[in-house]
C-alpha positions as CSV (number, residue, x, y, z in Angstrom):
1,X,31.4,-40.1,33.0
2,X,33.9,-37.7,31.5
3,X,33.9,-34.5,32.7
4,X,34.2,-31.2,30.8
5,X,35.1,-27.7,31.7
6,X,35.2,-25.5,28.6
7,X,36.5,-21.2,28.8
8,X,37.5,-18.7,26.5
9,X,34.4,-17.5,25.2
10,X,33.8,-13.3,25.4
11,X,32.6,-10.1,23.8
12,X,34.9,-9.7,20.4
13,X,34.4,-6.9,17.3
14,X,33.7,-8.6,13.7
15,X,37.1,-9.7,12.3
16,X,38.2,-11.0,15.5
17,X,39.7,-13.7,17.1
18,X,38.7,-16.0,19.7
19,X,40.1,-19.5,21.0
20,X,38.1,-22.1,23.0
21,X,39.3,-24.7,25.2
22,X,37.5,-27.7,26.7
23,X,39.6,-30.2,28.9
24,X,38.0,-33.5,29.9
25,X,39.2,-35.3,33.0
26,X,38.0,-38.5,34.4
27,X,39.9,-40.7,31.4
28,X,42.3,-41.0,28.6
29,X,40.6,-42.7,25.6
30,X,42.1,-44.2,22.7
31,X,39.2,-44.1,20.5
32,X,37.2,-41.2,20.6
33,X,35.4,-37.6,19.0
34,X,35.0,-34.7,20.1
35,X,34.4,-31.3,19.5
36,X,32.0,-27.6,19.3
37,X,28.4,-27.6,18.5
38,X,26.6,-24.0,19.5
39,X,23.2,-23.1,19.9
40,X,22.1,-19.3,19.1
41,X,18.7,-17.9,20.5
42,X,15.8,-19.5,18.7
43,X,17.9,-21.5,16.8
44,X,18.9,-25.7,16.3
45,X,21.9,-26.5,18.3
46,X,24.0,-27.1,15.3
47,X,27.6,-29.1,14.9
48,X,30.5,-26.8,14.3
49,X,33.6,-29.3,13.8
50,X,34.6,-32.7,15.4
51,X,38.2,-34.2,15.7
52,X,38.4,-37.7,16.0
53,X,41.6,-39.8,18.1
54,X,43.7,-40.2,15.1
55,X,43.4,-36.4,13.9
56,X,40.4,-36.9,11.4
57,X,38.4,-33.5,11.5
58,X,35.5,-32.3,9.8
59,X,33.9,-28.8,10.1
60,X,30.5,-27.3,9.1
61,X,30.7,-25.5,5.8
62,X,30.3,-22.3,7.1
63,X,32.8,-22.3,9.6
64,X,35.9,-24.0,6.9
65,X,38.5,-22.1,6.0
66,X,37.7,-19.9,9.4
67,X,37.7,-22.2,12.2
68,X,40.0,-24.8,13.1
69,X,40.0,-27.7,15.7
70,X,43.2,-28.7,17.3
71,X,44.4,-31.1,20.0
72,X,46.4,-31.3,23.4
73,X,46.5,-34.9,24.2
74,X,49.2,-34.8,27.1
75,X,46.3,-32.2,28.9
76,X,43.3,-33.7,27.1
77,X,41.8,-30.6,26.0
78,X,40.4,-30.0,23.0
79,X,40.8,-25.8,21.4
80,X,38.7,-24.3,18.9
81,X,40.3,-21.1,17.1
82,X,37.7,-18.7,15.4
83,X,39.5,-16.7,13.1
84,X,37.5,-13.5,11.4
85,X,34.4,-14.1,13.5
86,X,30.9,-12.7,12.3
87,X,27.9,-11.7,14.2
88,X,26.0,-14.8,13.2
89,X,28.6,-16.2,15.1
90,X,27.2,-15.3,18.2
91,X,25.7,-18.3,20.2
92,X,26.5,-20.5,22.9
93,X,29.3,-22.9,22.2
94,X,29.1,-26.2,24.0
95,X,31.9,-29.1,24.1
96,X,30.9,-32.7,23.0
97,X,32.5,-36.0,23.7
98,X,31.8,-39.3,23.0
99,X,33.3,-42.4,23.7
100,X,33.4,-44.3,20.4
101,X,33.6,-47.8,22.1
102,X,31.1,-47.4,24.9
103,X,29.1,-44.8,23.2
104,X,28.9,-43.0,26.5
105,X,29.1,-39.1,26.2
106,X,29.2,-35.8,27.8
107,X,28.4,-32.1,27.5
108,X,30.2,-29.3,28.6
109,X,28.3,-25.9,30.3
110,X,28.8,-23.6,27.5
111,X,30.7,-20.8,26.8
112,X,28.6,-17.8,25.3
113,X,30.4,-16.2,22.1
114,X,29.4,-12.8,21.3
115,X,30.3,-11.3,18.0
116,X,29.6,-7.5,17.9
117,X,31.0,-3.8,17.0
């Protein structure tokens, strides 16, 4: 089972910038997707973007044109930037991975992202 330690969540005004990184140890998989959903209070845990091995992405609507997805394949982590963050913003923000060939997967712990003046 791959293993995934995420960080860089934190308090951050409106406007603001955060970056999110989840590294996965355990393997190095050829064929593969991962990426950010987040849950807010009272709310669906929702997906939030997804890069596959071979650099396909695909966001949510609401988060295109502010977030982006990137990968470090030589560290295997995975970064999310939010760019011009908004309060409904705020949630937990857990990594996904899944193993596209054995369909095995994992969760990371969560990161809390809170978006506030």
């Amino acid at each position: 089972q791959v293993q995934l330690v995420e960080s860089g969540g934190g308090l951050v005004q409106p406007g603001g910038s955060l970056r999110l990184s989840c590294a996965a140890s355990g393997s190095i998989f050829r064929f593969y997707a991962m990426g950010w959903y987040r849950q807010a209070p009272g709310k669906q845990r929702e997906l939030v973007a997804v890069v596959f091995s071979g650099g396909v992405t695909n966001y949510a609507d609401s988060m295109k044109g502010r977030f982006t997805i990137s990968r470090d394949d030589p560290t295997n982590t995975v970064y999310l930037q939010m760019n011009n963050l908004k309060p409904e913003d705020t949630a937990v923000y857990y990594c996904y991975f899944v193993d596209l060939a054995t369909r095995s997967d994992s969760w990371g712990q969560g990161t809390q992202v809170t978006v506030s003046s």
